[in-house]
C-alpha positions in Angstrom: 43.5 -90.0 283.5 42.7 -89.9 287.3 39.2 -90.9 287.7 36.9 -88.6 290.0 36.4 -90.6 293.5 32.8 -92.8 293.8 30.3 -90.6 295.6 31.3 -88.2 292.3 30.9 -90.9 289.6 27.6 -92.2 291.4 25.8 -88.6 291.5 23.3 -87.7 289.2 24.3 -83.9 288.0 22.4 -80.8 288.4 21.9 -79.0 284.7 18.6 -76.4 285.7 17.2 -74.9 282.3 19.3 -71.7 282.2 19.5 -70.5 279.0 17.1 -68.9 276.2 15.3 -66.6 278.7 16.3 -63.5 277.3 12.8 -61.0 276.5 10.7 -63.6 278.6 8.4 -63.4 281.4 10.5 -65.3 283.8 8.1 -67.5 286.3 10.4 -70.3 286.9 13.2 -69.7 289.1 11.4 -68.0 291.8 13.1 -64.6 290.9 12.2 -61.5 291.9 10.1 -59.7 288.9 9.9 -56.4 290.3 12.2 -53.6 289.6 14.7 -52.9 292.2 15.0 -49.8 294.0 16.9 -46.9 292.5 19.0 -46.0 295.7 19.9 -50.2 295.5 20.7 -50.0 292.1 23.0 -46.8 292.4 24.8 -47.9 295.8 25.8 -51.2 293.5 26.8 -48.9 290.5 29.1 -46.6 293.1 30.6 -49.9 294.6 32.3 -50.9 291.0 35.6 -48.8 291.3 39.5 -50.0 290.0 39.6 -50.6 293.9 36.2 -52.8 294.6 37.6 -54.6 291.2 41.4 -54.8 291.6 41.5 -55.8 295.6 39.9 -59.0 297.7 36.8 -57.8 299.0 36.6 -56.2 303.0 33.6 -57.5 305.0 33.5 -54.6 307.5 30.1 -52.8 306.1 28.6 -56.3 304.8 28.8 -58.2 308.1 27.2 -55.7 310.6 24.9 -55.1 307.9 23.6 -58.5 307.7 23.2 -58.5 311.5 21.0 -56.2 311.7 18.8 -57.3 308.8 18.7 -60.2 310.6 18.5 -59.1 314.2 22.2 -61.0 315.5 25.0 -60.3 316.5 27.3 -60.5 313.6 29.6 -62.6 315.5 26.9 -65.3 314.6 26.9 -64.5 311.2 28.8 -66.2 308.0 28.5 -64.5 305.2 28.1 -67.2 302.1 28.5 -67.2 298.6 24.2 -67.6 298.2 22.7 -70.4 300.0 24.4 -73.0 297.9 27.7 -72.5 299.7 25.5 -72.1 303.1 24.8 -75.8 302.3 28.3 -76.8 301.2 29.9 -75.3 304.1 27.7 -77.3 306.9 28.6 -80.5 304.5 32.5 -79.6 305.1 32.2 -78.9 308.2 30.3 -81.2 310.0 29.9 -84.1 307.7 31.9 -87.0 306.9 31.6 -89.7 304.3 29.4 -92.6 305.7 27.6 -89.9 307.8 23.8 -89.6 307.6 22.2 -86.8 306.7 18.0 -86.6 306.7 16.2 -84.7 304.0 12.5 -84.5 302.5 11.9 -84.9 299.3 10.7 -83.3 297.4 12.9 -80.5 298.1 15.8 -78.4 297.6 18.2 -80.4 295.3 21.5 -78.8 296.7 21.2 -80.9 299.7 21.4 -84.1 298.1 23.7 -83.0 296.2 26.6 -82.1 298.0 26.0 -84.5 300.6 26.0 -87.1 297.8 29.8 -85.2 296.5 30.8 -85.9 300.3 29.9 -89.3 300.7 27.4 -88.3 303.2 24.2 -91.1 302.9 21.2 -89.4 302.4 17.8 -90.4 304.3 14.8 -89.3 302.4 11.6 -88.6 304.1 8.6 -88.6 301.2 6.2 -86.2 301.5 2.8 -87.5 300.0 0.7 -85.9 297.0 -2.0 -87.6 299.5 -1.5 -85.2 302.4 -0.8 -82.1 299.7 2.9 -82.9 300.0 3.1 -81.2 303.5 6.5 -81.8 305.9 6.0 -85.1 307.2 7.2 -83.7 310.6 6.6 -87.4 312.8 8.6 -89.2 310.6 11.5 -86.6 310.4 11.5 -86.8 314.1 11.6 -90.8 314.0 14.8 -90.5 311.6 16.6 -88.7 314.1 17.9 -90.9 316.3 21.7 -91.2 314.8 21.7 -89.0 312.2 24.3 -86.6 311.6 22.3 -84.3 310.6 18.6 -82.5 309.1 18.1 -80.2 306.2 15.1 -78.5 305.8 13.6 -76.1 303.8 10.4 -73.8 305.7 8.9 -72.7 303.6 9.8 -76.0 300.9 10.9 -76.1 297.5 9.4 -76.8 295.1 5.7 -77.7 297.1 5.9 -74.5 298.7 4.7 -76.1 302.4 5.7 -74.5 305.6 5.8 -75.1 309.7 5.1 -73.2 312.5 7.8 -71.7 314.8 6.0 -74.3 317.6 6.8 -77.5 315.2 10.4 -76.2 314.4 11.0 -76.3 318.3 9.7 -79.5 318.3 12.1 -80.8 316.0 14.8 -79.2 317.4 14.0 -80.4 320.8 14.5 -83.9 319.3 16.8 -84.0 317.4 19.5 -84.4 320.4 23.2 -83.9 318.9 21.5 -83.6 315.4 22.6 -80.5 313.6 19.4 -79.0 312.5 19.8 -76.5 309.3 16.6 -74.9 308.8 17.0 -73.2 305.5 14.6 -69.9 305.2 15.5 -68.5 301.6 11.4 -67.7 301.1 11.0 -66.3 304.7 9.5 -62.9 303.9 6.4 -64.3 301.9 6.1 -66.6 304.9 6.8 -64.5 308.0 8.2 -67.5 310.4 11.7 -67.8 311.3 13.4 -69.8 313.3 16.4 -67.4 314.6 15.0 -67.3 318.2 15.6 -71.0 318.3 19.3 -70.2 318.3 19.2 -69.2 321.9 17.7 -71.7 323.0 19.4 -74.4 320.7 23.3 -74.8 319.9 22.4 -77.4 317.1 20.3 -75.2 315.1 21.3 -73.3 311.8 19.6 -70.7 310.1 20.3 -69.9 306.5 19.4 -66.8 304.5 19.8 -65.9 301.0 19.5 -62.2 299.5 18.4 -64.0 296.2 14.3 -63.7 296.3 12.3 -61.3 298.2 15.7 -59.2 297.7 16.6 -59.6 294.5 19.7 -60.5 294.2 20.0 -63.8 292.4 22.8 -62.3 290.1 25.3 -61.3 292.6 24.8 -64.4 294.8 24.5 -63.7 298.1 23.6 -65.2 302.0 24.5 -65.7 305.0 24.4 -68.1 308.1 23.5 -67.6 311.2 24.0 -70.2 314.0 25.5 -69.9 317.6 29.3 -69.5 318.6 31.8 -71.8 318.5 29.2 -73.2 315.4 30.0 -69.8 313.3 34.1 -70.3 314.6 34.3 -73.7 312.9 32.2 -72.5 309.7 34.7 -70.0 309.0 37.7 -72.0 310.0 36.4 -74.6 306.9 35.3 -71.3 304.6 37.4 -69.8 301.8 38.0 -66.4 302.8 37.0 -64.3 299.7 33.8 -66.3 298.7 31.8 -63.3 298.6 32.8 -60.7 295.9 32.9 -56.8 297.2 29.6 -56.1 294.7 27.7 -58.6 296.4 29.3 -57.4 299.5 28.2 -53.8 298.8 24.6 -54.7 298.0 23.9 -56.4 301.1 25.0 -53.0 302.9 23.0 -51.2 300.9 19.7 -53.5 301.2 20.1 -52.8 305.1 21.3 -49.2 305.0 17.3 -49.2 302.9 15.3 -50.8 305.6 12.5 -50.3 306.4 11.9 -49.7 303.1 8.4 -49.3 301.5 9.5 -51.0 298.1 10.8 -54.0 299.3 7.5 -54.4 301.9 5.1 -53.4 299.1 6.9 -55.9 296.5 6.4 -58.7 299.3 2.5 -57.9 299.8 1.9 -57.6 296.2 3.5 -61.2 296.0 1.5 -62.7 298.5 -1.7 -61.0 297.0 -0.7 -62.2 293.9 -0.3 -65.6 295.1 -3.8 -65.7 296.5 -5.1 -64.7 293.3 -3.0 -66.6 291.0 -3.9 -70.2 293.2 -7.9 -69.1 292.9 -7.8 -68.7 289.3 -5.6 -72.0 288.7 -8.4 -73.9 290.8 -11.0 -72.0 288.7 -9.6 -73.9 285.7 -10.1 -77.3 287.4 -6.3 -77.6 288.1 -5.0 -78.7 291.6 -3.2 -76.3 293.2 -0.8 -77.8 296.5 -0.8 -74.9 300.1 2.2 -72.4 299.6 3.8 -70.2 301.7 6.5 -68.9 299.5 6.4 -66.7 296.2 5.6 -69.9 294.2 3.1 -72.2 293.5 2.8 -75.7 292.4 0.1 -77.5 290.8 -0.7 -81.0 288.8 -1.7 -79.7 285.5 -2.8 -83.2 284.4 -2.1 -84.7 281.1 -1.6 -81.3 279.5 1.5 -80.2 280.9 3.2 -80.4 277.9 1.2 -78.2 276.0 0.0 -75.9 278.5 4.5 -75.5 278.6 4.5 -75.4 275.2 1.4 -72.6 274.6 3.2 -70.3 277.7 6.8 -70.8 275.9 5.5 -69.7 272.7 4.0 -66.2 274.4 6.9 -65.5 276.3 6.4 -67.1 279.7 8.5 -69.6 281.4 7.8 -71.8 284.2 9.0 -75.1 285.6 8.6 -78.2 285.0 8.8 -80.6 288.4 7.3 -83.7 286.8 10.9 -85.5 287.6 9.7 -85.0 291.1 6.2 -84.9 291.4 4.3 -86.5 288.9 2.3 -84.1 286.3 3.2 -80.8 288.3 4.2 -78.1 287.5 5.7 -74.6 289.3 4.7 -71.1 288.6 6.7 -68.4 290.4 4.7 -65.5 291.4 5.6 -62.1 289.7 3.9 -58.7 290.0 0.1 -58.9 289.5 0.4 -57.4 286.7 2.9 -60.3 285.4 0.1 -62.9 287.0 -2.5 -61.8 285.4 -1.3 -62.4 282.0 -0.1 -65.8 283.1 -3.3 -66.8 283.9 -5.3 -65.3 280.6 -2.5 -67.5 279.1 -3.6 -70.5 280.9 -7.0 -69.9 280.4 -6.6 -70.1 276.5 -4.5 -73.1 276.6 -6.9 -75.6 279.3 
C-alpha cells in the first residue's frame, strides 16, 4: 500500500468531540442557541426541490447576496465551503511546501492544520496566560520579514482576544509582500472588520463564515473577500461546486432578511449575556480571560474535571481547552436564558 506523503504522516489529526450531543444544552462549539427566523427557515425549506437536489448548484442569487451583506463588490467575493475551505484555498493557492506561514497560538487549529497537510512550516507566536493571552501584535510584526504569509483570527479562538481596526493596519502596513488573512468568523459580537483595509491593501484577506452569529453551522457556509486578481487566482485553484445550492439559498435568504431585528436582537442578547456570564464566573473566584466573541474562556483550576463532569450530567456541554491552555476551559454564550442555568450549574458544582 502507498504510504500518505510526510507532512501527512507527521500531522497530528483533528477529531473535535462531535458526538452524544443530542437533548443537550450545547455551549461548546460556539453555535448559535437561538431559534432561527421563520422566514430563514421557510426560504431553506422552499429551496429543497428535485431541481436544487438533482442539478450543481447556480451562484447567481448567492454571490450578489453575500456582497451586499458584506458591503463589496461581488467580484471580490469567493464564496467557500465555511471558513475551513476559506483557509484551504489561501493554502493552495499561495502556499508551497517549505513556505512559512505565521500563526498565534493559541488559536484556530485549521491553520496549522492544512498548512501542516501542504508542507507549509508553521511559525507560532505564543500568546501568554501572563498578558491574559492577548495578540502579541510586536512580535507578529517581527516574524514578518520573509514569511509567506499571516493567519489571524480577530476576534481569537479559543481566548476570545481582539484588535483594533488601527492595529490591523499596522500589521498590514508591515507585513510587505506578506499575505495577511484576517479571519472574522465572530465579527458581529465584536463590531471591527477589516474590509476597508482591502482598498488600501492588495495583501489583505478577509474571511467570513455564515456559521455563528448566523446560524448556519449545519449547511457550511462563507465566503472570502480580498481584492482582484487575489479573488481571480482563488477561484482559478477552487472546485467549482464546493458550495451546495441549500447553503447557497440560505445565504440569499439571510441577506434578502437584513436589517433584520432577530438577528440584531440575538447578537445584543449575546453580548449581554457575555457580560453577565464573565461577572458571575469571577463571582465564583474563577479567572475569566477579555472576550470579544460569543465565547468565554476561563482557568477553572483543579476542578475542571468535575466542574465537566457535574455540567455533563445536567445536560450542558462545554469545552475543554486544557491541551492548549493549561486548566481552562470554554463556555459558548447562549441566550440568557441558556446562561443563566449554566451558571446556577456552576455555582453548585465550585
Amino acid at each position: 500500500m502507498r504510504e500518505p506523503r510526510p507532512s501527512v504522516r507527521a500531522m497530528r489529526p483533528y477529531s473535535p468531540p462531535t458526538g452524544n450531543r443530542v437533548n443537550m444544552l450545547r455551549l461548546d462549539f460556539n453555535e448559535r442557541t437561538a431559534p432561527q427566523p421563520p422566514q430563514l427557515l421557510a426560504a431553506i425549506r422552499a429551496a429543497i426541490t428535485d431541481d436544487s437536489l438533482s442539478m450543481y448548484p447556480d451562484y447567481d442569487a448567492a454571490l450578489p447576496a453575500a456582497a451586499r451583506l458584506l458591503g463589496r463588490p461581488a467580484e471580490s467575493i469567493v464564496l467557500t465551503n465555511g471558513t475551513d475551505e476559506a483557509i484551504q484555498l489561501l493554502v493552495t493557492t499561495y502556499l508551497s511546501p517549505g513556505d512559512r506561514l505565521v500563526i498565534i497560538e493559541p488559536s484556530y487549529a485549521m491553520y496549522r492544520f492544512y498548512a501542516e497537510a501542504a508542507g507549509v512550516e508553521v511559525d507560532a507566536v505564543q500568546c501568554s496566560v501572563d498578558d491574559d493571552l492577548a495578540i502579541p501584535v510586536d512580535e507578529i510584526i517581527r516574524r514578518l520579514p520573509g514569511a509567506a504569509a499571516l493567519f489571524i483570527a480577530n476576534p481569537n479562538n479559543p481566548t476570545g482576544a481582539a484588535l483594533s481596526l488601527d492595529t490591523l493596519t499596522r500589521i498590514a502596513e508591515a507585513a510587505g509582500d506578506t499575505l495577511v488573512l484576517v479571519d472574522e468568523a465572530y465579527v458581529e459580537f465584536h463590531g471591527v472588520t477589516a474590509l476597508s483595509l482591502l482598498d488600501r491593501f492588495d495583501n489583505v484577506v478577509v474571511s467570513r463564515t455564515f456559521s455563528k452569529a448566523y446560524g448556519l453551522a449545519g449547511l457550511r457556509c462563507g465566503c472570502l473577500a480580498a481584492p482582484e486578481p487575489t479573488t481571480r487566482w482563488l477561484r482559478t485553484a477552487q472546485s467549482p461546486y464546493s458550495v451546495n445550492a441549500v447553503a447557497a439559498a440560505a445565504l440569499a435568504a439571510v441577506a434578502a432578511l437584513q436589517p433584520d431585528e432577530t438577528f440584531d436582537r440575538y447578537v445584543r442578547e449575546v453580548i449581554e449575556a457575555r457580560t453577565y456570564t464573565a461577572a458571575a464566573l469571577e463571582r465564583l473566584g474563577l479567572r475569566v480571560f477579555p472576550s470579544a466573541a460569543n465565547f468565554l474562556l476561563f482557568d477553572a483550576g483543579e476542578g475542571a474535571d468535575r466542574m465537566l463532569r457535574h455540567l455533563a450530567d445536567r445536560g450542558i456541554l462545554i469545552r475543554d481547552r486544557r491541551h492548549e491552555i493549561p486548566r481552562c476551559l470554554r463556555v459558548s454564550i447562549g441566550t440568557p436564558e441558556q446562561m443563566h442555568r449554566f451558571v446556577t450549574e456552576m455555582e453548585r458544582c465550585t
